[in-house]
N, C-alpha and C positions, 0 to 999 in steps of 0.2 A: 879404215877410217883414220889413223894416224900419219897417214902418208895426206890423207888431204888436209887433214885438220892441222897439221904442220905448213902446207904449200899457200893454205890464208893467211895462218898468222904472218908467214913470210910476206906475203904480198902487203898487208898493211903494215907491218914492220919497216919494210924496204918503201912504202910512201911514208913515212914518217923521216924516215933517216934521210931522203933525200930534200924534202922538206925543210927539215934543220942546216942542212950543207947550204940552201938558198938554191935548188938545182930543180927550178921548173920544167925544165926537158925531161928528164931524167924520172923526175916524180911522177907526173904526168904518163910514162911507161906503165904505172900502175892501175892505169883507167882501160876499160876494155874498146878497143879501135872504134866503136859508135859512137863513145862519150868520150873520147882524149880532146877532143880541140878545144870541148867546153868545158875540161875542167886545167886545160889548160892554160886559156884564156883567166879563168877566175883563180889561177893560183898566181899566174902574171900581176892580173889587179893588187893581189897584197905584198909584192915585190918584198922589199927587204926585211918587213915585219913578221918572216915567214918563222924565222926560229923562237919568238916569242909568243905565236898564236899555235906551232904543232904542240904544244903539253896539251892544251886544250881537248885533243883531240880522243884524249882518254884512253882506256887499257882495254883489254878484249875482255869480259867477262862470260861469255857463251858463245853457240852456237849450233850452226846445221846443216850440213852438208847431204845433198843428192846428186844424181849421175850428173848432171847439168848446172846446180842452179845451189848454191848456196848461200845462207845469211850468217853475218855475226853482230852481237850486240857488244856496242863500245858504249863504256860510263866512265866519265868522270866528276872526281869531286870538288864541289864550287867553295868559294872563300866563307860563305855563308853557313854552311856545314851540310847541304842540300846534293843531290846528286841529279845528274843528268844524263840522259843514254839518248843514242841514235843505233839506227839497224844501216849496218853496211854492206849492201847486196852484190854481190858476186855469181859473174858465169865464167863456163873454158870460153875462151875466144876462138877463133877459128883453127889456132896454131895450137890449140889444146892446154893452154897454160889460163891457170886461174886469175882472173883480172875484176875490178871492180869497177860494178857497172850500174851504180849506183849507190848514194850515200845521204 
């Protein structure tokens, strides 16, 4: 489980950081081949205000990994002093590397 629970945190790590750089292509890599066009299209839409909306996006606080099919919960903390979380759903794609395939 360390070797997976490593290769997610990687995958949302590595869409964050390309995120920040302003590198929709690149980001976009991180979506599983079902869902890349439309999450590249809606990371297109927020063009240059990319590096001010990835904090946003919060830190990994859990998770869960299966042969197939894994979740992890991202929270972050609002100005308000309130928190927020989303589930960031993850499969292998067909090339066997973990991709997210929903968010």
């Amino acid at each position: 489980m360390p070797v997976e629970r490593d290769a997610l945190c990687d995958v949302y790590g590595y869409l964050k950081a390309k995120l920040m750089l302003v590198d929709p292509i690149a980001s976009s890599l991180a979506s599983a081949a079902s869902v890349r066009q439309e999450y590249l299209s809606s990371i297109l839409q927020l063009g240059l205000g990319l590096p001010s909306l990835t904090p946003e996006l919060g830190t990994i606080v859990s998770g869960f990994a299966g042969p197939n099919y894994a979740e992890i919960l991202v929270m972050r903390d609002n100005a308000d002093q309130t928190r927020n979380g989303f589930h960031v759903h993850m499969a292998q794609d067909a090339d066997g590397v973990w991709r997210i395939s929903g968010m």
